[in-house]
C-alpha positions as CSV (number, residue, x, y, z in Angstrom):
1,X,68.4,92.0,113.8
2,X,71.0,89.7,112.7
3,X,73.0,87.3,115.6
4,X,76.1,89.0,114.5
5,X,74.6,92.7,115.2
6,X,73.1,91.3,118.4
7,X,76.0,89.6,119.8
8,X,77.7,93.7,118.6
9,X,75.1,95.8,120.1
10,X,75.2,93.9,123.7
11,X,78.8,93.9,123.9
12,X,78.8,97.4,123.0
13,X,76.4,98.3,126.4
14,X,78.3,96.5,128.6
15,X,81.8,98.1,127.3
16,X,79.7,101.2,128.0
17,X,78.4,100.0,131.4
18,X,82.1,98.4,132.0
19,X,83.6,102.1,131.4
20,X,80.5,104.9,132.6
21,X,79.5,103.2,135.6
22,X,81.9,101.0,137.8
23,X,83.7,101.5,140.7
24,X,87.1,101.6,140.4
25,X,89.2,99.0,142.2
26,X,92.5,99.7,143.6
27,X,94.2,96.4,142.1
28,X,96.6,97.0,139.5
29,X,95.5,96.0,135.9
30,X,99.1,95.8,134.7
31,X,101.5,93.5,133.8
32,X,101.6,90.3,132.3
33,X,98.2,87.5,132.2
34,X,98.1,84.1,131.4
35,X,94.9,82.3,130.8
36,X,93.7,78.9,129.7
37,X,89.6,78.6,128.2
38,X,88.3,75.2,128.4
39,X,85.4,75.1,126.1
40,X,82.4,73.4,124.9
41,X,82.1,74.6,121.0
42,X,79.4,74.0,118.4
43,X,79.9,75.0,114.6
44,X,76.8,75.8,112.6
45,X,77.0,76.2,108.8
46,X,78.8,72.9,108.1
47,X,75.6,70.5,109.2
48,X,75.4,69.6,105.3
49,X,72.2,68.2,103.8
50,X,73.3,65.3,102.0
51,X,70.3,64.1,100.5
52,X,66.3,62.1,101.4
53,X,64.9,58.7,102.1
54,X,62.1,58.8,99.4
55,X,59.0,56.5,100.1
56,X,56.7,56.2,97.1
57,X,53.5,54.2,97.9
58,X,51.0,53.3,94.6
59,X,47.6,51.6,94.8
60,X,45.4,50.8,92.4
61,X,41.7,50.0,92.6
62,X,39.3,48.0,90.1
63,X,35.9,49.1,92.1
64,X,36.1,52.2,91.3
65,X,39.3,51.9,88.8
66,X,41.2,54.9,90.8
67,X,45.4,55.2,91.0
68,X,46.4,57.0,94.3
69,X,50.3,57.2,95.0
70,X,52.1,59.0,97.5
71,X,55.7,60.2,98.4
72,X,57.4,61.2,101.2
73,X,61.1,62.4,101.7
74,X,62.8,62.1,105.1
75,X,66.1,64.2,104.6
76,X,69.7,62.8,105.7
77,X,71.5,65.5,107.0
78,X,75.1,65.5,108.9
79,X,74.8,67.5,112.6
80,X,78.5,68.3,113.5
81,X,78.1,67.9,117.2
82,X,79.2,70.7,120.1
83,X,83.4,69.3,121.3
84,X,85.5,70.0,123.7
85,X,88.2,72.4,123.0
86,X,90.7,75.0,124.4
87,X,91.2,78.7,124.0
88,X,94.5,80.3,125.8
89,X,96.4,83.5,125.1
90,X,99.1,85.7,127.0
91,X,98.3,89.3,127.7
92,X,100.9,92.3,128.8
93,X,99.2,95.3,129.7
94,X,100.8,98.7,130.9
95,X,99.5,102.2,131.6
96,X,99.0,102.8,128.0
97,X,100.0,100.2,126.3
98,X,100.0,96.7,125.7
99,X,99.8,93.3,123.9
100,X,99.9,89.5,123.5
101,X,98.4,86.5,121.7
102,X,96.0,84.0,121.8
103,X,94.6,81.2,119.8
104,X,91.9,78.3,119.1
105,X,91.0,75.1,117.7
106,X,87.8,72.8,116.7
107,X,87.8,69.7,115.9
108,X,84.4,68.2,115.4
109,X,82.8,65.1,113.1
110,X,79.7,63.0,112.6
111,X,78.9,60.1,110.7
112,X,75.8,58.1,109.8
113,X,74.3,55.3,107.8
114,X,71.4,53.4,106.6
115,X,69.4,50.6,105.0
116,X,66.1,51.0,102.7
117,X,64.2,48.1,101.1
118,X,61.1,47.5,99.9
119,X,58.3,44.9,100.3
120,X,56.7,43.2,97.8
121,X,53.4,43.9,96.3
122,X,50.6,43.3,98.3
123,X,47.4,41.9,96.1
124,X,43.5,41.6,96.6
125,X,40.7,40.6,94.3
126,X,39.8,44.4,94.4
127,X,43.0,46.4,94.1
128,X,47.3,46.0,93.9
129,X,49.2,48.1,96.7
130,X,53.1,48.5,95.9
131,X,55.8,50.6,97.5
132,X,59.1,51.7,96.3
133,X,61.5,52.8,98.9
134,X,64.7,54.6,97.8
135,X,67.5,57.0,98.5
136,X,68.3,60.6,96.6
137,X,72.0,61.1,96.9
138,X,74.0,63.6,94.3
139,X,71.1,65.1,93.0
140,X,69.4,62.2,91.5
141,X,67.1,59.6,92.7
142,X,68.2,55.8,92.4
143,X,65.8,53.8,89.7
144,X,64.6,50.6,91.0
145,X,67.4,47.6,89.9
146,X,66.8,44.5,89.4
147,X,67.0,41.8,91.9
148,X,65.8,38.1,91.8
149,X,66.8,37.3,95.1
150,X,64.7,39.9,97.1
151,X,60.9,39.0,97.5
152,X,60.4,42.4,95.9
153,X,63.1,41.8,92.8
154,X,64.3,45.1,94.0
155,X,67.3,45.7,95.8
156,X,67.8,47.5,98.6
157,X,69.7,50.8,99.2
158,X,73.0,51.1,101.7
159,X,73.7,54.8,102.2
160,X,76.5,56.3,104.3
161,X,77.6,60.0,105.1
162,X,80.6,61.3,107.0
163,X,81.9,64.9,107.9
164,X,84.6,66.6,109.3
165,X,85.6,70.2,110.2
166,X,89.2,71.1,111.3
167,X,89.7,74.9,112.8
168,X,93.0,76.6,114.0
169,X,93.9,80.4,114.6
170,X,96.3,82.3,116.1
171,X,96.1,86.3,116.8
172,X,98.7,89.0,117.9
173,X,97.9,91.8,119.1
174,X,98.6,95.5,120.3
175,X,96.5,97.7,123.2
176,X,96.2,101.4,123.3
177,X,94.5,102.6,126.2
178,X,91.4,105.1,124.7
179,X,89.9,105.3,128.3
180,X,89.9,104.6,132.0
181,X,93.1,103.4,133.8
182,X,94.0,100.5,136.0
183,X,90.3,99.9,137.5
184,X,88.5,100.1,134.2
185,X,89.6,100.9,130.5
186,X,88.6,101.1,127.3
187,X,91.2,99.5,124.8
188,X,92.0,99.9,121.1
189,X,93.0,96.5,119.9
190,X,94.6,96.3,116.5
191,X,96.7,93.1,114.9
192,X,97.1,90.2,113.2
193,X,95.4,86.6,112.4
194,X,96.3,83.7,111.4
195,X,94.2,80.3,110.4
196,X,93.4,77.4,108.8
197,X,90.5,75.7,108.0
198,X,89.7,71.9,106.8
199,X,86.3,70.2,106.3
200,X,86.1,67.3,104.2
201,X,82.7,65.2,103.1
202,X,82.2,61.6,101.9
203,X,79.1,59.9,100.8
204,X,78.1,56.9,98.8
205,X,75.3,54.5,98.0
206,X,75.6,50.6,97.4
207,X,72.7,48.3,95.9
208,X,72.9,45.3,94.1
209,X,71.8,43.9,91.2
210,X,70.9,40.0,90.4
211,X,69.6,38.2,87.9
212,X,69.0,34.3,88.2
213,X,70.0,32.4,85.2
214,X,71.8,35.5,83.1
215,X,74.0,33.0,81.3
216,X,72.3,29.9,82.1
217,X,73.7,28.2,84.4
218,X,75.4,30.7,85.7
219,X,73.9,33.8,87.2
220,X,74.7,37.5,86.7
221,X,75.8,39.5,90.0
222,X,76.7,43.4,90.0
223,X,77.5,45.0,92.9
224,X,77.1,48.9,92.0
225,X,78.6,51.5,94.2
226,X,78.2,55.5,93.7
227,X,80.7,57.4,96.4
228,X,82.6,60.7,96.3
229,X,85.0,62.0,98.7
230,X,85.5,65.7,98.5
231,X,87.5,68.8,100.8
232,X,88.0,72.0,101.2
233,X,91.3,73.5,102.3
234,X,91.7,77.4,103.5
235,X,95.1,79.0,105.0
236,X,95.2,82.5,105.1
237,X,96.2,85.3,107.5
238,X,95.0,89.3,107.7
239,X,94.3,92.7,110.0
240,X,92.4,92.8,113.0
241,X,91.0,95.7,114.6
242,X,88.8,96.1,117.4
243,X,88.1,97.2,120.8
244,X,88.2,95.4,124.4
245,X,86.4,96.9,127.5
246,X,87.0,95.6,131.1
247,X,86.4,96.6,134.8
248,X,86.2,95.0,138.6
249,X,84.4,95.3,141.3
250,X,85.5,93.6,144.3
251,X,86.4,90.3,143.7
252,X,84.7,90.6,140.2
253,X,86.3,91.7,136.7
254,X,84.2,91.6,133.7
255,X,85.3,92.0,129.8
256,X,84.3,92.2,126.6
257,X,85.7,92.5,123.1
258,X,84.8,92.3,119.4
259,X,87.3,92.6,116.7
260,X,87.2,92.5,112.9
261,X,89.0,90.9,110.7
262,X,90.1,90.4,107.4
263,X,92.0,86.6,106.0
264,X,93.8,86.9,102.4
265,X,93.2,83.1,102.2
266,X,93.8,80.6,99.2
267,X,91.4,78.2,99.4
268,X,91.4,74.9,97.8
269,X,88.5,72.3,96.9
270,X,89.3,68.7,95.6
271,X,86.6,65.9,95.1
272,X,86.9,62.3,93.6
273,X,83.3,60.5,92.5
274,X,83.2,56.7,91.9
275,X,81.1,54.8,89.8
276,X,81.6,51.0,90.0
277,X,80.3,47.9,88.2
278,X,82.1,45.0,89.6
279,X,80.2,42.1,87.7
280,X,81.3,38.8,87.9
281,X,79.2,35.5,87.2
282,X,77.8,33.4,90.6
283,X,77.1,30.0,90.8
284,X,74.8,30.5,93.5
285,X,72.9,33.7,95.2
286,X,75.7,33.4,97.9
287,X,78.7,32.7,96.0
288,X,81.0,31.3,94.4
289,X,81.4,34.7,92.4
290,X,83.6,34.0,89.2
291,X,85.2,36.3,86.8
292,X,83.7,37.2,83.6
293,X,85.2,35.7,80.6
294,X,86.5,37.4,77.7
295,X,83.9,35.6,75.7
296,X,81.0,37.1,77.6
297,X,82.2,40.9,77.2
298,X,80.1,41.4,74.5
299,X,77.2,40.6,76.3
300,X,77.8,42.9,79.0
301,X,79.8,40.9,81.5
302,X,82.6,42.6,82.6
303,X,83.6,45.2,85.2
304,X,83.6,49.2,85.0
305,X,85.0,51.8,87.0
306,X,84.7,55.5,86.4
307,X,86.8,58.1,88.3
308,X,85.6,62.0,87.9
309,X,88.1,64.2,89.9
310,X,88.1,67.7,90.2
311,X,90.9,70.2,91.9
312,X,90.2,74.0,92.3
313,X,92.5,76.5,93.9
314,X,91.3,80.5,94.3
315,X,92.6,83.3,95.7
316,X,89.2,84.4,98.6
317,X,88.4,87.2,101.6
318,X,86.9,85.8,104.5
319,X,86.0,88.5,107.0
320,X,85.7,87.2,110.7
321,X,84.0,88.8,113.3
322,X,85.2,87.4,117.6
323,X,83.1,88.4,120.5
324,X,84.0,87.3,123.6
325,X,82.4,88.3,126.9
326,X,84.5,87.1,130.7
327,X,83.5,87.0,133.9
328,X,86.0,86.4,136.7
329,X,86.5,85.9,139.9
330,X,89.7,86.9,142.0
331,X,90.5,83.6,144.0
332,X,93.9,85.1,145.3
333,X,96.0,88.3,144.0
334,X,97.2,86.2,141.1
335,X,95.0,83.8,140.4
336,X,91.2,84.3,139.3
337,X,88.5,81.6,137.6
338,X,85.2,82.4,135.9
339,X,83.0,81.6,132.9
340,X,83.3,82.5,129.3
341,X,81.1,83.2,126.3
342,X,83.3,83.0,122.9
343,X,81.7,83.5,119.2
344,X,83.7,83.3,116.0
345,X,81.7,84.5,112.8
346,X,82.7,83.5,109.0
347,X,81.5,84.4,105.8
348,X,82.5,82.8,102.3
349,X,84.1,80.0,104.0
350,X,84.7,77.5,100.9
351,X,82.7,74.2,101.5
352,X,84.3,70.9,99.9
353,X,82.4,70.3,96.5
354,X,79.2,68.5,95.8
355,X,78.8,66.3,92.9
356,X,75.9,65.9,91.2
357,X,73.8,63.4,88.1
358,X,70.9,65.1,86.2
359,X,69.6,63.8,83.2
360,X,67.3,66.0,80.5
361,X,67.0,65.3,76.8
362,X,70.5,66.0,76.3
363,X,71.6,63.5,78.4
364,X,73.1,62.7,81.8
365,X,74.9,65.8,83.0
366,X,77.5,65.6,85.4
367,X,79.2,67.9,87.3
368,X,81.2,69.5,90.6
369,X,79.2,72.5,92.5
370,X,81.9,74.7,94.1
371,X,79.9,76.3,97.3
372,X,80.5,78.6,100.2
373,X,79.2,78.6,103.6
374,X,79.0,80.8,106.7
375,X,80.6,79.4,110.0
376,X,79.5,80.8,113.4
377,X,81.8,78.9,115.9
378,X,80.0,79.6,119.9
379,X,81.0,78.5,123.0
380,X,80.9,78.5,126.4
381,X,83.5,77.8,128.8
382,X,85.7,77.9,132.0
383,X,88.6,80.1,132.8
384,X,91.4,79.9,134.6
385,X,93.7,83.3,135.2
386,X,97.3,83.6,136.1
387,X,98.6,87.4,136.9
388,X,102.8,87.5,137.3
């Protein structure tokens, strides 16, 4: 069974329990409520795999003559970590009817980097063991480049990630009393929604490439950089309908709801990749780095910068699916605390676009994916209830 039809079928029982089998109290469920939700949320479905440390290790043997390699990928992947957040709404309920709103945000990010090199070749009178560490990013692994300064003549790999996610709704609402009265009742909840989404992605590699004596005396530098920024924005608003369940006993009052709905969104998705040469001619390893002149740009000397953007705009349905499940605790006539479990569901969520290099016969292809994702958005929290 899926989380979603879980999360359904134990809300359902205890709207059944809440209704069938509780006491009734002889507070008054009506007028208006207040309450404030601080939460601790976590987002799953944006944790983007970005791409793999690859390690290839190679050794050859003259006694026996035998080549043995092996490769290992160790994937980079961004973890958007649980945040603090808030959830409030204002409630009227009367005998048979009632209404409010309510609404939420997320705001949640990580970020990470790294450095990969490799070590020279290590050499015995009976075999030659080599190892070539490197980074898959866009789809395509990085070729070893050229560089005369590192005891391996290959240059290392910088690699960085980032992401963010943004979340905002807002929800008005109607109640129609199916069942029950002030005690316990079952409640027909039908409405509106409003939200936003914005999640945005960067990611890039750096290496460098350098080669002594290029254009004797001078020496060739090339600091290459691969990076694309890309986001996705969503706005959209729809129908909700649902049902909400509650009861007390004593000092206790316990509810429940799920609700469906439906977001007309326009989503949009905008990336920019960046490939850039910046080659200039060094004096030393360490500088001072000198301009190429117009006479060496035959030869290759000169610097190059490629922009590939990409800007797509669609009309989507995103259906969203709330549980919520409260449990509170009466401190006075007016004023009751308790816990919270809060569980947003989305499906076909548009994810900010990947770029990505392959090569075949043809050539180098290059091009945008447009994706979608499902977000589940859980929480826990504290509550804090105001009756007036």
């Amino acid at each position: 069974m899926s989380n979603e039809k879980s999360y359904g079928a134990f809300l359902l029982g205890a709207a059944v329990v809440c209704v069938l089998t509780a006491p009734v109290s002889a507070q008054t469920t009506s007028g208006w409520e207040a309450q404030f939700e601080l939460l601790r949320m976590d987002v799953k479905g944006a944790d983007e795999h970005i791409g793999e440390v690859v390690r290839i290790s190679e050794t050859q043997t003259t006694s026996p003559p035998q080549l043995s390699d092996h490769v290992t990928h160790t994937p980079i992947d961004l973890n958007m970590a649980a945040k603090n957040t808030v959830r409030a709404g204002v409630t009227y309920r009367g005998a048979k009817w009632g209404g409010g709103v309510s609404g939420w945000y997320l705001r949640t990010d990580d970020a990470l980097s790294g450095h990969v090199s490799s070590p020279p070749d290590t050499v015995t009178p009976s075999s030659i063991a080599s190892e070539f560490n490197t980074v898959l990013m866009f789809n395509e692994m990085l070729t070893p480049i050229q560089n005369d300064i590192e005891a391996s003549r290959i240059s290392p790999v910088d690699y960085r990630a980032s992401g963010r996610v943004k979340t905002f709704t807002l929800d008005g609402f109607a109640l129609a009393t199916l069942a029950g009265g002030d005690g316990t009742r079952l409640e027909l909840v039908i409405g509106g929604k409003i939200a936003r989404v914005r999640r945005a992605q960067d990611q890039g590699v750096s290496l460098t490439s350098f080669l002594l004596n290029a254009f004797r005396p001078l020496h060739l530098n090339n600091n290459i950089s691969l990076s694309s920024a890309a986001d996705a924005k969503i706005d959209g608003a729809g129908p909700t309908v649902g049902w909400a369940a509650r009861t007390s006993w004593r000092r206790l009052r316990f509810d429940a709801s799920v609700t469906e709905s439906v977001l007309y969104a326009t989503s949009t998705q905008s990336g920019t990749f960046t490939d850039i040469d910046d080659i200039k001619l060094a004096q030393t390893p360490t500088g001072p780095f000198i301009t190429c002149p117009l006479a060496l740009a035959s030869f290759g000397c000169f610097a190059v910068r490629s922009d590939w953007n990409v800007d797509k705009s669609t009309k989507t349905v995103i259906p969203i699916t709330d549980l919520q499940l409260k449990v509170l605790f009466d401190v006075t006539t007016r004023i009751a605390v308790g816990g919270s479990s809060f569980t947003s569901i989305w499906n076909n969520v548009a994810a900010p676009p990947a770029f990505t290099m392959t090569h075949a016969d043809a050539g180098p292809g290059l091009e945008w994916d447009f994706g979608q994702r499902s977000l589940r958005f859980s929480s826990f929290g504290l509550i804090v209830n105001a009756r007036f």
